[in-house]
C-alpha positions in Angstrom: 135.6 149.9 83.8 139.1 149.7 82.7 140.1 147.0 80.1 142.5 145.0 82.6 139.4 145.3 85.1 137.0 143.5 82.4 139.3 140.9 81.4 140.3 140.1 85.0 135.7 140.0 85.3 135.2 138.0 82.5 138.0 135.4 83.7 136.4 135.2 87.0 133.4 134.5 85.7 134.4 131.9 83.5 136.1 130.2 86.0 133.2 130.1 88.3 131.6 128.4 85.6 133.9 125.9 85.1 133.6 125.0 88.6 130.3 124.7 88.5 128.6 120.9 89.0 125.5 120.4 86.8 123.2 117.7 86.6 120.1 116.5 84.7 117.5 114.1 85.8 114.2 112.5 84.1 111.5 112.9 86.4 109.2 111.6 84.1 111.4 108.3 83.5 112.1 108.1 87.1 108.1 108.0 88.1 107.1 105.4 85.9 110.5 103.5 86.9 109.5 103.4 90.5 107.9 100.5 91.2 105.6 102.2 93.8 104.3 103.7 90.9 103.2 100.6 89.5 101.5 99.7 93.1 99.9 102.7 93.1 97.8 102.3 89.7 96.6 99.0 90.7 95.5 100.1 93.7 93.5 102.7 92.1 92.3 100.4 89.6 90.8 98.4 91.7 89.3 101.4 93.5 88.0 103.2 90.1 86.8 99.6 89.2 84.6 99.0 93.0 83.0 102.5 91.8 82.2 101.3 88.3 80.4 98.1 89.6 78.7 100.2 92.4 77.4 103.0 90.0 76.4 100.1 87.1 74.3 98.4 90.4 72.2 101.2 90.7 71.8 102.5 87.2 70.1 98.9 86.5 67.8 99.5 89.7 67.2 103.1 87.7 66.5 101.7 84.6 64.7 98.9 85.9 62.1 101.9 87.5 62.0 103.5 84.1 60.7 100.5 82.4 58.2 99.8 85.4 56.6 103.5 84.9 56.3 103.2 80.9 54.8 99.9 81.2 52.1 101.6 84.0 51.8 104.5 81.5 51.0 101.8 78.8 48.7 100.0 80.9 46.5 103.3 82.2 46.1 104.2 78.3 44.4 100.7 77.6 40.3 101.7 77.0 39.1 98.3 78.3 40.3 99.6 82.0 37.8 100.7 84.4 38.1 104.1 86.8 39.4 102.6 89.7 41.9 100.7 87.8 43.2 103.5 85.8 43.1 105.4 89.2 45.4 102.3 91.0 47.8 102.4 88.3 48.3 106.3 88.6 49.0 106.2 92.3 51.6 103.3 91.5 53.1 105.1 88.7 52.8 108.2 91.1 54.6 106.4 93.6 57.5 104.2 91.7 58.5 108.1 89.6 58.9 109.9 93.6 61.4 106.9 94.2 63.2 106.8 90.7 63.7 110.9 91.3 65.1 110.1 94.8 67.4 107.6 93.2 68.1 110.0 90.5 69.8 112.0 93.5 71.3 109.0 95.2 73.3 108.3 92.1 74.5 111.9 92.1 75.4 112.1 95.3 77.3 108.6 95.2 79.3 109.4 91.7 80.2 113.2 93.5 81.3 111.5 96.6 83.0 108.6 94.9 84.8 110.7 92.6 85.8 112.9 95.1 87.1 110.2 96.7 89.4 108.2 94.1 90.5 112.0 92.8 92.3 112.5 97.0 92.8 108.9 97.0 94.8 109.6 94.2 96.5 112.6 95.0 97.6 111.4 98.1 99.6 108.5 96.1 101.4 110.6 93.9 102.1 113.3 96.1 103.3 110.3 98.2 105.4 109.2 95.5 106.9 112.4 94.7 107.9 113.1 98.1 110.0 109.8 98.1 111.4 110.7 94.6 112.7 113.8 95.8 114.0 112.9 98.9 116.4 110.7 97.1 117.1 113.2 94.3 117.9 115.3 96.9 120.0 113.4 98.7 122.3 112.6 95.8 122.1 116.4 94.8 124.7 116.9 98.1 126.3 113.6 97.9 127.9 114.7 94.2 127.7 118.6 95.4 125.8 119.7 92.4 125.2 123.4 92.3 122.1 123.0 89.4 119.8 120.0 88.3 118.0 120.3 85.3 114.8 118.2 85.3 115.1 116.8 81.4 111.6 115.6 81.0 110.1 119.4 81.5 108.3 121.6 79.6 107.9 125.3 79.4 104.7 127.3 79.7 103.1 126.5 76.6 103.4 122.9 77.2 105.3 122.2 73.4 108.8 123.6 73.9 111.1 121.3 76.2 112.8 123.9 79.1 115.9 121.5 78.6 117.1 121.7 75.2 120.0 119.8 75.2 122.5 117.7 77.9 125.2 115.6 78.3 124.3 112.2 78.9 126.9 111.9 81.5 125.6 114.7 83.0 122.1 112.8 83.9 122.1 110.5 87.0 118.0 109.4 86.1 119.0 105.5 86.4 121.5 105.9 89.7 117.9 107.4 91.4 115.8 104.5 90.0 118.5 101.7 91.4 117.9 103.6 94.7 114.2 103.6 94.7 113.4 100.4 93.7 116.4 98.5 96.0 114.0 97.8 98.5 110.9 96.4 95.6 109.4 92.8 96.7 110.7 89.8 94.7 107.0 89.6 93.7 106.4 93.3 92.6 106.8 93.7 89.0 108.4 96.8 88.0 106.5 99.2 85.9 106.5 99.7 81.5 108.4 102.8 80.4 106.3 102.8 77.7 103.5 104.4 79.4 102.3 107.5 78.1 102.5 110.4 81.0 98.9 111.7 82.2 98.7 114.6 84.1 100.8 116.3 86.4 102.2 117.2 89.7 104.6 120.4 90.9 106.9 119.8 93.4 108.8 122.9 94.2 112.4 121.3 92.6 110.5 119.9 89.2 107.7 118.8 87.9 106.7 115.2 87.7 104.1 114.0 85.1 102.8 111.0 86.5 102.2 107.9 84.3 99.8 105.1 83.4 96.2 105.6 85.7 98.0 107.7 88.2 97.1 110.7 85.7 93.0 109.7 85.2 89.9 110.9 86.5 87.8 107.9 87.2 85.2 106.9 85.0 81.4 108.6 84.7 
């Protein structure tokens, strides 16, 4: 290539450049902002909190079996007892450590299915949430024709290094998406902290959101 053809190159290129529209965005920022978000924890508090009452329920009935058989055990090692005593009190022990092993399962099952439960209940949410998000991201990614949008609040493989290094401020439009998502909130609906720490994640195929508050735990064992 001939020096007048690389100059001519490089000036294309540069000018290209120049034309080009970027923007950055907060996805993390803009998830805890949404006040959906906010709607969405409390709903599966109050889920994750139904479970904890239902599992504590039948852990008492559990425990309640355990002390039943040791007091039964106690009472079949007391010498004064006769045969047929002894003999009653086996068959009751017998009897009352075939039900506590059948509840021993029951609780498994329950805290499996339950779990299961709260862990699509709570999938469904975000992925509901980030579906929203990005239809207005993307809707304001043609209304100012930007040609790339950097998500500010991502991090690369490893999980320590931020893929975004450095922006313009003017360049992010986090706050303009937020205005739009929450113009429709209920007077009564209290918007979100932004101090929440992020838990979690979920990949959309434009960015990846890391969702905040309880939106990002398992429910409790």
């Amino acid at each position: 290539m001939t020096i007048g053809l690389l100059v001519l190159s490089l000036g294309f290129a540069a000018q290209a450049q120049a034309q080009m529209k970027v923007g950055t965005i907060d996805m993390q920022k803009v998830f805890t902002a949404y006040y959906k978000t906010h709607d969405a924890e409390d709903k599966l508090k109050e889920a994750q909190k139904a479970y904890k009452d239902e599992l504590d329920q039948r852990m008492d009935e559990y425990k309640k079996n355990l002390d039943v058989i040791n007091k039964l055990n106690e009472e079949m090692n007391k010498p004064e007892l006769s045969g047929a005593s002894k003999d009653q009190k086996a068959q009751e022990r017998d009897s009352k450590i075939s039900e506590t092993k059948g509840l021993e399962k029951e609780i498994s099952d329950f805290r499996q299915t339950r779990e299961k439960q709260i862990q699509d209940q709570l999938k469904r949410m975000r992925d509901g949430i980030v579906e929203e998000i990005m239809k207005v991201v993307n809707d304001q990614v043609k209304a100012q024709n930007y040609d790339i949008v950097f998500d500010r609040s991502g991090f690369s493989a490893n999980n320590i290094v931020p893929v975004l290094l450095y922006s313009r401020d003017n360049y992010d439009f986090s706050d303009s998406v937020i205005s739009k998502l929450n113009s429709n909130r209920p007077a009564a609906t209290t918007p979100p902290s932004l101090s929440k720490n992020p838990a979690g994640s979920t990949n959309t195929p434009a960015t990846t959101v890391r969702p905040a508050g309880d939106l990002g735990k398992k429910p409790p064992r």
